[in-house]
GUGUPA-717766 format. One record per atom (N, C-alpha, C): residue number from 1; residue in one letter; chain; atom name; x, y, z. Coordinates in Angstrom, 1 decimal, always signed. Layout:
N
+-----+-----+-------+------+--------+--------+--------+
!   n ! res ! chain ! atom !     xx !     yy !     zz !
+-----+-----+-------+------+--------+--------+--------+
! NUM !   a !     A !   CA !      X !      Y !      Z !
...
+-----+-----+-------+------+--------+--------+--------+
# end
This chain:
125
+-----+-----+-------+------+--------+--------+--------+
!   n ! res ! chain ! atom !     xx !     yy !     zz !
+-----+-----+-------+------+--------+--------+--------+
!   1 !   x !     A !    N ! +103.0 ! +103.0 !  +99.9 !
!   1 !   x !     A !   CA ! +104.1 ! +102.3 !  +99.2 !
!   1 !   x !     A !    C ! +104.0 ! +102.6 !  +97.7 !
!   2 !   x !     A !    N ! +105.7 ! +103.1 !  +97.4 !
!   2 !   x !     A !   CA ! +105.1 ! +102.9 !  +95.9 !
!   2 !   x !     A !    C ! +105.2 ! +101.5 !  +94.6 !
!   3 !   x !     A !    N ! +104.5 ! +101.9 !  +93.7 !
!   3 !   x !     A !   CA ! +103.8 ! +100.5 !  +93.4 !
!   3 !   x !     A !    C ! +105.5 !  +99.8 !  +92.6 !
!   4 !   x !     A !    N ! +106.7 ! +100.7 !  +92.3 !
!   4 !   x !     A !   CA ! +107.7 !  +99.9 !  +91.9 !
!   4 !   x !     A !    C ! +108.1 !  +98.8 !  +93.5 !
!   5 !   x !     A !    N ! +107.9 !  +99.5 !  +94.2 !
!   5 !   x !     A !   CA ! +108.1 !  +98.8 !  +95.8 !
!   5 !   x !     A !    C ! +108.0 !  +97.7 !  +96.1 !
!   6 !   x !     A !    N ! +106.5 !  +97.6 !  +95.9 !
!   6 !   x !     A !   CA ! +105.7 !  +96.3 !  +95.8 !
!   6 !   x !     A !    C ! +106.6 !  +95.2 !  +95.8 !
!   7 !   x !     A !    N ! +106.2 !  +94.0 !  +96.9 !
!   7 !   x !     A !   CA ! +107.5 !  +92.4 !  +96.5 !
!   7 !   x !     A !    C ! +108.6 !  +92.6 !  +96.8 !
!   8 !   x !     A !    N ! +108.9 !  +93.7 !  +97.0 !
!   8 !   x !     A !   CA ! +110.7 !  +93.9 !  +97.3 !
!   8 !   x !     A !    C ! +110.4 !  +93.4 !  +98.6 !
!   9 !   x !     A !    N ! +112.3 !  +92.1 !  +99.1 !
!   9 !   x !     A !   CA ! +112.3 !  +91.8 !  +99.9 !
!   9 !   x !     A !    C ! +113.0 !  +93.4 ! +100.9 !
!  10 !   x !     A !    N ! +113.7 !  +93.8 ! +100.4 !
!  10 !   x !     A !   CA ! +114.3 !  +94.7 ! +101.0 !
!  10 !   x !     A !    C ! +113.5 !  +96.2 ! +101.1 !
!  11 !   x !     A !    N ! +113.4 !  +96.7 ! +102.2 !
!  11 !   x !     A !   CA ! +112.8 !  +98.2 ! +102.0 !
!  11 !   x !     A !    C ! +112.8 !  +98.9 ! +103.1 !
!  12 !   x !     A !    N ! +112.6 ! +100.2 ! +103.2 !
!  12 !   x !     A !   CA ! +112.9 ! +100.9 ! +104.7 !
!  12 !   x !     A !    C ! +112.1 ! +102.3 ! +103.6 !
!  13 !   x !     A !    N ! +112.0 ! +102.9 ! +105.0 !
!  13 !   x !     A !   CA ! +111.2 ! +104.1 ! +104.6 !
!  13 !   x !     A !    C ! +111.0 ! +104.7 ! +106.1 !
!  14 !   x !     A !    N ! +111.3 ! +106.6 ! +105.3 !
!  14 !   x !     A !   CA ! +111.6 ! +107.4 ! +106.6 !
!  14 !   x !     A !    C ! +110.7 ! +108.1 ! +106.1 !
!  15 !   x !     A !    N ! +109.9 ! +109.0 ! +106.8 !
!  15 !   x !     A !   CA ! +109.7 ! +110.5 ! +106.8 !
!  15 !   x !     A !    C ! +108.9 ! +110.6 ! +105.3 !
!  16 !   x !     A !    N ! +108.2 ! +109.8 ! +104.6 !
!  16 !   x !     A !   CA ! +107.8 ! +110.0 ! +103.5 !
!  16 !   x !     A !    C ! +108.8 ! +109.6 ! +102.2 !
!  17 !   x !     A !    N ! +110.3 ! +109.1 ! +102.7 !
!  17 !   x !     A !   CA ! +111.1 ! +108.6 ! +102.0 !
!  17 !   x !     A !    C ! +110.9 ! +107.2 ! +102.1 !
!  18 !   x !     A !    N ! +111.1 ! +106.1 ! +100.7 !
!  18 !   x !     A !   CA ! +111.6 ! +105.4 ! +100.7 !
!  18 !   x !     A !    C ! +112.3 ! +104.9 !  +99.9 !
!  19 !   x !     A !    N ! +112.9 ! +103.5 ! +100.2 !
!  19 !   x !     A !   CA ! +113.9 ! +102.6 !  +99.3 !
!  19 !   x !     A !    C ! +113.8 ! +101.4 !  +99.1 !
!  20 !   x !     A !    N ! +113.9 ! +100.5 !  +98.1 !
!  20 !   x !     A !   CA ! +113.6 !  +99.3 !  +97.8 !
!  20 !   x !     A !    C ! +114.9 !  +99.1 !  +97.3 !
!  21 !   x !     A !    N ! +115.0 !  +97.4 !  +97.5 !
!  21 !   x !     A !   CA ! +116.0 !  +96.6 !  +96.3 !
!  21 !   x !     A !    C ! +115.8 !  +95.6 !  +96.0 !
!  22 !   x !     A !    N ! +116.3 !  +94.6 !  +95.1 !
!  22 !   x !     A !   CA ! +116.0 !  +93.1 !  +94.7 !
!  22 !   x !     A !    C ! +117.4 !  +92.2 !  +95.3 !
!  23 !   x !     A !    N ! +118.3 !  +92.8 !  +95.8 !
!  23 !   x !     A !   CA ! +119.6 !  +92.4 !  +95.7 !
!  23 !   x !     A !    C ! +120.2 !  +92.5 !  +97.1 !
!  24 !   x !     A !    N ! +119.9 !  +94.2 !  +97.6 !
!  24 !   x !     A !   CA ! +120.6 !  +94.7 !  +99.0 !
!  24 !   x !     A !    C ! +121.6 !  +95.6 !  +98.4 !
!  25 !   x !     A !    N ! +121.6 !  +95.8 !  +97.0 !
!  25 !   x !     A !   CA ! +123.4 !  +96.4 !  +96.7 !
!  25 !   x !     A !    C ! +123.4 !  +97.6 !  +96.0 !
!  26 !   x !     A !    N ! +121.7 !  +97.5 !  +95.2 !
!  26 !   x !     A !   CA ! +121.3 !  +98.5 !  +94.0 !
!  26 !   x !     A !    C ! +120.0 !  +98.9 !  +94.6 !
!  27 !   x !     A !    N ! +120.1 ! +100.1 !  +95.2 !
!  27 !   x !     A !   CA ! +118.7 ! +101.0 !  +95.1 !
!  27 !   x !     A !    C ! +118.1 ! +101.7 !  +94.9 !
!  28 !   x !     A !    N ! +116.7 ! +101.9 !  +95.1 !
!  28 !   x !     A !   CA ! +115.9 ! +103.1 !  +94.2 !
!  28 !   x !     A !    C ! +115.6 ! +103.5 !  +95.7 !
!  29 !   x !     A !    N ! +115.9 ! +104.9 !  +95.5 !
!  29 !   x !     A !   CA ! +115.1 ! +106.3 !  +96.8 !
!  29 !   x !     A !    C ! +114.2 ! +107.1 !  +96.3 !
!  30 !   x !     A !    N ! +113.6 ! +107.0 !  +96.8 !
!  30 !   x !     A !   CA ! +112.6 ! +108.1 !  +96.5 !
!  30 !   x !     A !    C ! +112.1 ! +108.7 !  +97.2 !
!  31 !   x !     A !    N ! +112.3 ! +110.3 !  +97.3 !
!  31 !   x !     A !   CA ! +112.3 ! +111.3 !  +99.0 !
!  31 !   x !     A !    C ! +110.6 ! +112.1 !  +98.6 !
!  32 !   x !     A !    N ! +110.6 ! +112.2 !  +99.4 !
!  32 !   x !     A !   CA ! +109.4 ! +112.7 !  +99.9 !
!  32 !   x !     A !    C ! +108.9 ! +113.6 !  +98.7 !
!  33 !   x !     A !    N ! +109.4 ! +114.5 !  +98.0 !
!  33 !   x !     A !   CA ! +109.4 ! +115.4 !  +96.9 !
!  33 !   x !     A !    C ! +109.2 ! +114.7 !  +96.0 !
!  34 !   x !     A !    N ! +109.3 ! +113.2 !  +95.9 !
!  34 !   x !     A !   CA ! +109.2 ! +112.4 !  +94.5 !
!  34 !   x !     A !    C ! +110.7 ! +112.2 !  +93.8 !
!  35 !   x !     A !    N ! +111.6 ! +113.3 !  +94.0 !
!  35 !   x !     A !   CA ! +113.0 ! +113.0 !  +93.0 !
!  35 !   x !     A !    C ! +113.5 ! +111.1 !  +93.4 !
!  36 !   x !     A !    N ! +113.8 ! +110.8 !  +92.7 !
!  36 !   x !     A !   CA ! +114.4 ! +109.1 !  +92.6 !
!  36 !   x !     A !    C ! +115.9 ! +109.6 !  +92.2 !
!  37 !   x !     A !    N ! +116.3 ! +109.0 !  +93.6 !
!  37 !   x !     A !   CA ! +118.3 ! +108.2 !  +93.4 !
!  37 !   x !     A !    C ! +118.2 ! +106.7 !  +93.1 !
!  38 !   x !     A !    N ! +118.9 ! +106.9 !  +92.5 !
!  38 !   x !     A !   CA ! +119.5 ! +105.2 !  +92.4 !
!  38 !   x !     A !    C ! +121.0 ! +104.8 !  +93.1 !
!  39 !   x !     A !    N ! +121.0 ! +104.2 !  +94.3 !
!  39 !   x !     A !   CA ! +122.5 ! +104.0 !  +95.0 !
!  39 !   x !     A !    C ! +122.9 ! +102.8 !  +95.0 !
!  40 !   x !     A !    N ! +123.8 ! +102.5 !  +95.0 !
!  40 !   x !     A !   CA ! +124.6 ! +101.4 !  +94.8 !
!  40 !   x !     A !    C ! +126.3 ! +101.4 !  +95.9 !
!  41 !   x !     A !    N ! +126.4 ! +100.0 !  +96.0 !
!  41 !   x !     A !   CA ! +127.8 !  +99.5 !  +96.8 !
!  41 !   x !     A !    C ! +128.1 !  +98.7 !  +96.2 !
!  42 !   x !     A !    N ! +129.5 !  +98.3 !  +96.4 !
!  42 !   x !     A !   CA ! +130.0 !  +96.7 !  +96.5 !
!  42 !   x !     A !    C ! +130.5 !  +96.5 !  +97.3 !
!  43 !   x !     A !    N ! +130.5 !  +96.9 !  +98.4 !
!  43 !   x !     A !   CA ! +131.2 !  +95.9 !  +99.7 !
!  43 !   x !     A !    C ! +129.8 !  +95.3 ! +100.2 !
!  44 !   x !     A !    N ! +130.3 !  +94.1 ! +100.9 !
!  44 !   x !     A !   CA ! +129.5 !  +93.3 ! +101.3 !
!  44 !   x !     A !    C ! +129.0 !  +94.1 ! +102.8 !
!  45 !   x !     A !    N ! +127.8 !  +94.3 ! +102.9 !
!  45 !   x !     A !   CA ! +127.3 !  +95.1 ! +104.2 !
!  45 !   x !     A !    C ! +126.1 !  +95.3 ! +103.8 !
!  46 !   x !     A !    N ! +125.4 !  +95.5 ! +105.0 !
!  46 !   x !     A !   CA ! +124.1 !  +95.7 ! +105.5 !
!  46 !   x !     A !    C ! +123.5 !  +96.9 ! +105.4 !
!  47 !   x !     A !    N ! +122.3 !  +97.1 ! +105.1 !
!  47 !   x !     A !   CA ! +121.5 !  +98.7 ! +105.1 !
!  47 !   x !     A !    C ! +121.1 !  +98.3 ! +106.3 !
!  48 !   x !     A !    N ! +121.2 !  +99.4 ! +107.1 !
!  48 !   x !     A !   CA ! +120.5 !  +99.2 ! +108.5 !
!  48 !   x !     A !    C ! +119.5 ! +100.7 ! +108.8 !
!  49 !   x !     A !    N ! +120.0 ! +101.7 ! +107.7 !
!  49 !   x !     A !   CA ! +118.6 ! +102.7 ! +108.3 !
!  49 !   x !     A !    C ! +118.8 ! +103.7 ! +106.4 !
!  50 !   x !     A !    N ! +117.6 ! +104.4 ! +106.7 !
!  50 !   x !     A !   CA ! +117.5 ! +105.2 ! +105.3 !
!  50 !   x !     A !    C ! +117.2 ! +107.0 ! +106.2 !
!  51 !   x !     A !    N ! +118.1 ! +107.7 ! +105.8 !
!  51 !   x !     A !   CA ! +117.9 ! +108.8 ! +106.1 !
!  51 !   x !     A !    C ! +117.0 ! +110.1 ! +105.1 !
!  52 !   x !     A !    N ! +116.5 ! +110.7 ! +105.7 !
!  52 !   x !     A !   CA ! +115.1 ! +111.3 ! +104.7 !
!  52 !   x !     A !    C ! +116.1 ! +112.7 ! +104.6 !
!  53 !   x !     A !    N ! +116.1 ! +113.5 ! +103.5 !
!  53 !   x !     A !   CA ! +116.0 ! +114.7 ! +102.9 !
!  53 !   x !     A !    C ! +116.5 ! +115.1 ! +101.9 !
!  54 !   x !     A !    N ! +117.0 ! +116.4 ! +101.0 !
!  54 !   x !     A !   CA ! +117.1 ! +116.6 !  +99.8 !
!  54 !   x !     A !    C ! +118.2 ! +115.8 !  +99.5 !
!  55 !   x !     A !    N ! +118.7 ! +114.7 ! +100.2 !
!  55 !   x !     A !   CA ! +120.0 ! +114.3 !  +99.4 !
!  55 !   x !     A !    C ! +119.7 ! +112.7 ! +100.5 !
!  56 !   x !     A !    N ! +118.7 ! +112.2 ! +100.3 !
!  56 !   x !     A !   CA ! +119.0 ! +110.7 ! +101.0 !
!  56 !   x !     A !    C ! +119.7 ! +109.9 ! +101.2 !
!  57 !   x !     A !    N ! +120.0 ! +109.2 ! +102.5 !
!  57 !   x !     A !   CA ! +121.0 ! +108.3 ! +102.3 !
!  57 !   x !     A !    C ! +120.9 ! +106.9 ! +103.0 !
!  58 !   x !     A !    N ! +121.8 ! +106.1 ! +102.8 !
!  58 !   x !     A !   CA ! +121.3 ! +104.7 ! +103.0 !
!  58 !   x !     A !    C ! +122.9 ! +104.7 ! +104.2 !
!  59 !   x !     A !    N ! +122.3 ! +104.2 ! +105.6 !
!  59 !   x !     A !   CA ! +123.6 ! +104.0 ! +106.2 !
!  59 !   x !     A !    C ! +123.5 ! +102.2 ! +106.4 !
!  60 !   x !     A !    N ! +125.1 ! +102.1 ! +106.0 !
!  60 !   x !     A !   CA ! +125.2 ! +100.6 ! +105.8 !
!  60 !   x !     A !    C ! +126.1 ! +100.2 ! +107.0 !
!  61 !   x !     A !    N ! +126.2 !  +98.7 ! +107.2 !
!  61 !   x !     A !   CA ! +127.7 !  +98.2 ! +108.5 !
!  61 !   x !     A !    C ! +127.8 !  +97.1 ! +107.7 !
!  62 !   x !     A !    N ! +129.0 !  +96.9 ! +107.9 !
!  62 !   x !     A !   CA ! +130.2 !  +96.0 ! +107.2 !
!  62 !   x !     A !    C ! +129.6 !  +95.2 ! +107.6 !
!  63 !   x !     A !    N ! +129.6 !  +93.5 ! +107.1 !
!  63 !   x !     A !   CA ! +129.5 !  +92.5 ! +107.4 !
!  63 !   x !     A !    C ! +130.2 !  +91.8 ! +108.8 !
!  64 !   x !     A !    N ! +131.3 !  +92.5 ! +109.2 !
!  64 !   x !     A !   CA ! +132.2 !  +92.3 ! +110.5 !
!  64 !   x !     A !    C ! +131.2 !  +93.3 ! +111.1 !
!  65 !   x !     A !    N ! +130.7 !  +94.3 ! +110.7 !
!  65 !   x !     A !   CA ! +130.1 !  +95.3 ! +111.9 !
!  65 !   x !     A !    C ! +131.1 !  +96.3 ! +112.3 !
!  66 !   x !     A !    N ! +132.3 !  +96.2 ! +111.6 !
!  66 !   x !     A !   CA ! +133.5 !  +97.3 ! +111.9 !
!  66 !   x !     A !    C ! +133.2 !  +98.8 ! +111.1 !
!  67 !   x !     A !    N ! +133.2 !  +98.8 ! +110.3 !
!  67 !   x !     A !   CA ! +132.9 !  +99.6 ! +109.1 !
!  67 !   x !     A !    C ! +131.2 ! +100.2 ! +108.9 !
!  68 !   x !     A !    N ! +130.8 ! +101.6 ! +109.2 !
!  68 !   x !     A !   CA ! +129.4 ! +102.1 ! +109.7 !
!  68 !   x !     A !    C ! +130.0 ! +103.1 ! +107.8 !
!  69 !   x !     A !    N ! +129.0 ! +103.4 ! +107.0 !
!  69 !   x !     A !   CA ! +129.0 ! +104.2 ! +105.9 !
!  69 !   x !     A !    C ! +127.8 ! +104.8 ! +105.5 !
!  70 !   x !     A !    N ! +128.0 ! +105.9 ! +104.9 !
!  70 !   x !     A !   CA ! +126.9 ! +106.7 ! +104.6 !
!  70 !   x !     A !    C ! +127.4 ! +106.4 ! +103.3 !
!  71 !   x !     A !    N ! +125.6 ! +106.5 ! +102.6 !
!  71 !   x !     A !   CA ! +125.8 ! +106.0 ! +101.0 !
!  71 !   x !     A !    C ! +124.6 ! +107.2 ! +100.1 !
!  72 !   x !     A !    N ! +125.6 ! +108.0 !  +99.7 !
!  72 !   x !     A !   CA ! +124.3 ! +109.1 !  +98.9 !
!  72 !   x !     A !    C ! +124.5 ! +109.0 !  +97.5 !
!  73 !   x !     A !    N ! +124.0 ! +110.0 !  +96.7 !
!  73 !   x !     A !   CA ! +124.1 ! +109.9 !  +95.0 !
!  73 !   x !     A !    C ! +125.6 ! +110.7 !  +94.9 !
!  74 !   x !     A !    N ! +126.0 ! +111.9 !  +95.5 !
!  74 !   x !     A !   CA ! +127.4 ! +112.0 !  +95.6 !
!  74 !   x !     A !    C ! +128.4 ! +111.5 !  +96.2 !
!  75 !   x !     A !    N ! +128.3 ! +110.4 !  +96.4 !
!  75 !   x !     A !   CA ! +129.3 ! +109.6 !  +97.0 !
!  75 !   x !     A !    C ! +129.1 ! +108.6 !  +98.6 !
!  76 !   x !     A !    N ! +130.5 ! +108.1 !  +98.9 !
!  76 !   x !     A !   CA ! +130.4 ! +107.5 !  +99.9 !
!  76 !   x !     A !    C ! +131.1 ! +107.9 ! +101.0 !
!  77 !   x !     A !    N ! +130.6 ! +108.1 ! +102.7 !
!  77 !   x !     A !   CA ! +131.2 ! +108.7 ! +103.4 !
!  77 !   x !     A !    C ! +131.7 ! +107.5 ! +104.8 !
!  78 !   x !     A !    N ! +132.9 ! +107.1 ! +105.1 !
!  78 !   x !     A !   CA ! +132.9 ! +106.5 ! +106.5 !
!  78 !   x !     A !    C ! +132.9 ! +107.1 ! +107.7 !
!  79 !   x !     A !    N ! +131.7 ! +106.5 ! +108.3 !
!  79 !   x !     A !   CA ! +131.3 ! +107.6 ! +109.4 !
!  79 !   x !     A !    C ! +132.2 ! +107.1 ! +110.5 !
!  80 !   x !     A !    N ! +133.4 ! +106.8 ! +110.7 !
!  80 !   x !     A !   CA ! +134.4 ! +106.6 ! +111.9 !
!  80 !   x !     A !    C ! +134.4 ! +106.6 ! +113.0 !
!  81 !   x !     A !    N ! +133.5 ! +107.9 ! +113.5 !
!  81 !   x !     A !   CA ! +133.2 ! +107.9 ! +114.8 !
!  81 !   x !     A !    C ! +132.0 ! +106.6 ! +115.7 !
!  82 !   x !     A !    N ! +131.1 ! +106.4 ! +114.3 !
!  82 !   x !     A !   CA ! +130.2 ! +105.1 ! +114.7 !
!  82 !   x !     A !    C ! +130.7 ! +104.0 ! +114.2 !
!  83 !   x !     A !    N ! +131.8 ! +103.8 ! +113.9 !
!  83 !   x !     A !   CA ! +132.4 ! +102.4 ! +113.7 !
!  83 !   x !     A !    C ! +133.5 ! +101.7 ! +114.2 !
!  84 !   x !     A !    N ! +133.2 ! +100.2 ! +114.5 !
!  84 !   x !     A !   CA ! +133.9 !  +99.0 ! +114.9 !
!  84 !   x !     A !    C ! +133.4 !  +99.1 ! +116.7 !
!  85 !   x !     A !    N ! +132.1 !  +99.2 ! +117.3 !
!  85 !   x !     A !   CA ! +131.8 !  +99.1 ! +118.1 !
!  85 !   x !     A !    C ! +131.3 !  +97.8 ! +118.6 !
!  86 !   x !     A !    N ! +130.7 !  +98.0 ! +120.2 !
!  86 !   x !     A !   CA ! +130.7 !  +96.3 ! +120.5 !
!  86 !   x !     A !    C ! +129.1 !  +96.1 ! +119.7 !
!  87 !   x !     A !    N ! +128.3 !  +97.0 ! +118.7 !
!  87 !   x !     A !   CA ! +127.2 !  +96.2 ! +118.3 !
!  87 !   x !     A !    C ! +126.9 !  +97.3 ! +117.0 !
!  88 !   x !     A !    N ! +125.9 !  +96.7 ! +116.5 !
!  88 !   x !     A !   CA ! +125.5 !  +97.1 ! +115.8 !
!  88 !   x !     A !    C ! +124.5 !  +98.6 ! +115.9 !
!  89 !   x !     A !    N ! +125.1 ! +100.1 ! +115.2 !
!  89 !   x !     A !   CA ! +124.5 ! +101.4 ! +115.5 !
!  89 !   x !     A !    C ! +123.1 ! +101.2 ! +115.0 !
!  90 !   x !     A !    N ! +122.8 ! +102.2 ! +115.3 !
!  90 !   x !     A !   CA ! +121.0 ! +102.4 ! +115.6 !
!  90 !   x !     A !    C ! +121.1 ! +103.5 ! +114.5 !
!  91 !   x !     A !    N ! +120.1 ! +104.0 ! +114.1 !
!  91 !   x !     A !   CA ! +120.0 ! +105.1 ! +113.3 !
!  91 !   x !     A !    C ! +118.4 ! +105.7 ! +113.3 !
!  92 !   x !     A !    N ! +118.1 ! +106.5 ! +113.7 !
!  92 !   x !     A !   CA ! +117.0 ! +107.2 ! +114.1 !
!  92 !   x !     A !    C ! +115.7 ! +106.8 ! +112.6 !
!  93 !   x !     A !    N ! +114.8 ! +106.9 ! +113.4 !
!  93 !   x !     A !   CA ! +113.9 ! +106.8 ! +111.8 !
!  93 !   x !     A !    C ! +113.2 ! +107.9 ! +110.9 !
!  94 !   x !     A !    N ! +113.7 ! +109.2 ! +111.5 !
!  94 !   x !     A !   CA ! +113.0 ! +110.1 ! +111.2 !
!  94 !   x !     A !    C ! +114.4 ! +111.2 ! +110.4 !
!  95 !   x !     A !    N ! +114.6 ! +111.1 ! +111.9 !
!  95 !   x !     A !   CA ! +116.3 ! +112.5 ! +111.7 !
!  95 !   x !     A !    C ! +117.3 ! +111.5 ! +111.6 !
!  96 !   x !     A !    N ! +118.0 ! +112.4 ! +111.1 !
!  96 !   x !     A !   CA ! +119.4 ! +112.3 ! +110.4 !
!  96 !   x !     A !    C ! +120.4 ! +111.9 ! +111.9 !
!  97 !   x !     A !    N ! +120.3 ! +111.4 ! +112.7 !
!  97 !   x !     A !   CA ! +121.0 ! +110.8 ! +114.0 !
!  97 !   x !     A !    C ! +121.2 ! +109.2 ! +113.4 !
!  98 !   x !     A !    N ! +122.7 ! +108.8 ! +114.6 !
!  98 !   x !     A !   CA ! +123.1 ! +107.7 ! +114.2 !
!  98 !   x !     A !    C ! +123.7 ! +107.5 ! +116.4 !
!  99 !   x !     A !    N ! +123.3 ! +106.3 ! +116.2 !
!  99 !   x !     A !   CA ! +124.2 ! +106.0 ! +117.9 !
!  99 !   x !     A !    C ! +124.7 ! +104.9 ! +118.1 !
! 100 !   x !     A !    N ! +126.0 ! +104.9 ! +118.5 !
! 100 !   x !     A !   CA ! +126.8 ! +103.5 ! +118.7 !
! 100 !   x !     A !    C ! +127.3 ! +103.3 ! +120.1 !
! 101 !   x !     A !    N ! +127.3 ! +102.3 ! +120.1 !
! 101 !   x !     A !   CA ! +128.1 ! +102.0 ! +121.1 !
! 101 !   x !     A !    C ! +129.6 ! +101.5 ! +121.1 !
! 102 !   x !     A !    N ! +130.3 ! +102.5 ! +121.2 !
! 102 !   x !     A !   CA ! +131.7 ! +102.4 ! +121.1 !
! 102 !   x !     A !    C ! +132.5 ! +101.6 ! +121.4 !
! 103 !   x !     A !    N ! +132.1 ! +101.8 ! +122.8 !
! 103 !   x !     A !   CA ! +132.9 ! +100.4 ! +123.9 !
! 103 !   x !     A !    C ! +131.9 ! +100.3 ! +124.6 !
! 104 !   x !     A !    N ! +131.9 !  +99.6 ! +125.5 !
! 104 !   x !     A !   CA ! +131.1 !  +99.0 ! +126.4 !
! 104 !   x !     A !    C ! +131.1 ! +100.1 ! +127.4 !
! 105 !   x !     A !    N ! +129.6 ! +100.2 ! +127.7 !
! 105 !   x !     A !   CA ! +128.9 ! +101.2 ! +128.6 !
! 105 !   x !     A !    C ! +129.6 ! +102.7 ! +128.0 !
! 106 !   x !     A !    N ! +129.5 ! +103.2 ! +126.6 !
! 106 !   x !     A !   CA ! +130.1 ! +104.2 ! +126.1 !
! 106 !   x !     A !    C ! +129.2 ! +104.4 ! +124.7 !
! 107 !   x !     A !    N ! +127.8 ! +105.3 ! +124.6 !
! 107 !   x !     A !   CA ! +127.4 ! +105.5 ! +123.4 !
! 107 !   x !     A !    C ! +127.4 ! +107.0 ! +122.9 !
! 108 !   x !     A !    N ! +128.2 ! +107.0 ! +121.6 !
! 108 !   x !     A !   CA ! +128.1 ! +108.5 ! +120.8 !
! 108 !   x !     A !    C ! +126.4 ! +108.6 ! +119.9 !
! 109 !   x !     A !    N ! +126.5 ! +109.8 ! +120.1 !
! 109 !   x !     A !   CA ! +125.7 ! +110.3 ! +119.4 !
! 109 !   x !     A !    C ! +125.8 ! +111.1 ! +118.7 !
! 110 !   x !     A !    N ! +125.2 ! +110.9 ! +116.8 !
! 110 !   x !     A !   CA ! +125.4 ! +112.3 ! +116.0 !
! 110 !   x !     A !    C ! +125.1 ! +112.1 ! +114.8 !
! 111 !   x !     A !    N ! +125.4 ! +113.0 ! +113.8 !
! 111 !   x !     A !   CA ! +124.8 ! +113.4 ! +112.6 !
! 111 !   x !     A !    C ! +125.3 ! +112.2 ! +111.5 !
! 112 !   x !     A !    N ! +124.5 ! +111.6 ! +110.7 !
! 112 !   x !     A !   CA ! +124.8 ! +110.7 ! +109.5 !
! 112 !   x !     A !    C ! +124.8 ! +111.8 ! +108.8 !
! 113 !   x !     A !    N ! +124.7 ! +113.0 ! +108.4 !
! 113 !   x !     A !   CA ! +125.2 ! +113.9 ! +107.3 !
! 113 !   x !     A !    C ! +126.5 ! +114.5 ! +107.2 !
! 114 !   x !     A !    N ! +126.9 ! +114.7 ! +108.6 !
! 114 !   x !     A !   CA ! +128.0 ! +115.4 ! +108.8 !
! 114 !   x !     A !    C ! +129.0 ! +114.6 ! +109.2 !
! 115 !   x !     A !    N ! +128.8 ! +113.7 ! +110.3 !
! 115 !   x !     A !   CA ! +129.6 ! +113.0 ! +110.7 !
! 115 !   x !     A !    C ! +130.3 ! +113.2 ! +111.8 !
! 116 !   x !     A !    N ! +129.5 ! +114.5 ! +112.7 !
! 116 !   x !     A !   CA ! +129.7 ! +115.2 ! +113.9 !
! 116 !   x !     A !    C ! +128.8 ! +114.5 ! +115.0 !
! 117 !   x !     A !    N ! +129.6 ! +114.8 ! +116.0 !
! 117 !   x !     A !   CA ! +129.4 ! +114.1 ! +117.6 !
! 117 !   x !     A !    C ! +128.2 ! +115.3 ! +117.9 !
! 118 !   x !     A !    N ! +127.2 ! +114.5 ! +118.8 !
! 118 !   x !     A !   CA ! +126.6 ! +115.6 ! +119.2 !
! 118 !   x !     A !    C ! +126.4 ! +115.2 ! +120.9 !
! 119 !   x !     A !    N ! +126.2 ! +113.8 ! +120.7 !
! 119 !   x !     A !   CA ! +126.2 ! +113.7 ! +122.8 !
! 119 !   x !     A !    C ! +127.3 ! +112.3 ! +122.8 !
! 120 !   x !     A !    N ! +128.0 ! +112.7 ! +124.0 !
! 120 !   x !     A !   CA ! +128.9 ! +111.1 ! +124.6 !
! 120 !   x !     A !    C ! +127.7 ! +110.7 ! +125.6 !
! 121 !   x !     A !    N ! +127.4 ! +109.6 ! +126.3 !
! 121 !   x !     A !   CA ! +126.9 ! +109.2 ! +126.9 !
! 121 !   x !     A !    C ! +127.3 ! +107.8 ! +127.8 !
! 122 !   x !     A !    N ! +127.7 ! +107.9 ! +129.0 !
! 122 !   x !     A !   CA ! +128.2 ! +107.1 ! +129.8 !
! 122 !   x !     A !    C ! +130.0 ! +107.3 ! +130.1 !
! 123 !   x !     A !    N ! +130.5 ! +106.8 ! +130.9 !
! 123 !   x !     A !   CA ! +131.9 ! +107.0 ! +131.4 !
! 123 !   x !     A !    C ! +132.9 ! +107.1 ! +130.7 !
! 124 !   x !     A !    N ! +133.6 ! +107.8 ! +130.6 !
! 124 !   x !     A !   CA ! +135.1 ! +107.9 ! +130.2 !
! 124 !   x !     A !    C ! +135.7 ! +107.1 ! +130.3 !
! 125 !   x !     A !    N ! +135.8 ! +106.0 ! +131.7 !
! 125 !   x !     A !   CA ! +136.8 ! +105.5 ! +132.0 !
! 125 !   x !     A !    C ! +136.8 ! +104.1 ! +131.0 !
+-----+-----+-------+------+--------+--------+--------+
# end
């Protein structure tokens, strides 16, 4: 852990990456390579995973749980495909994967970088 780290209530760490905050709204990344982002929001929502590589990101869910977002130093992405499901997505701890459950008995799977489907899982109907 690094020693700015220390005390933070908030923190997550992937793959040799991590992130701290004092707030939940403003944070410091720091990827495996040592470069430091500093990312920041204003909507009211949750960090629920930190994804590790040359461009880190912080995936957040709305406070309703409707709204799933990827949060990097160039910007901010709505990942659509994992959002407004019956729960809260999962986000892998290592790779860049995200999985929701869309509807009931119906989970996607796929990239928090791209924003691409990679498995459906469970019935169509």
């Amino acid at each position: 852990m690094h020693e700015e780290a220390r005390g933070r209530f908030h923190f997550l760490h992937s793959a040799g990456t991590q992130a701290w905050s004092r707030d939940s709204r403003t944070w410091t990344v720091r990827a495996a390579d040592g470069a430091v982002d500093h990312l920041a929001f204003r909507e009211r929502a949750e960090v629920i995973g930190l994804v590790p590589g040359s461009r880190p990101a912080l995936v957040t869910v709305s406070r309703s749980g409707h709204l799933v977002r990827s949060v990097r130093s160039d910007g901010v992405r709505t990942l659509t495909r994992f959002s407004g499901g019956t729960g809260e997505p999962t986000v892998h701890p290592t790779r860049p994967l995200i999985a929701a459950e869309v509807r009931p008995g119906r989970i996607v799977v796929g990239d928090v970088t791209t924003g691409r489907v990679q498995f459906l899982i469970g019935g169509v109907e």
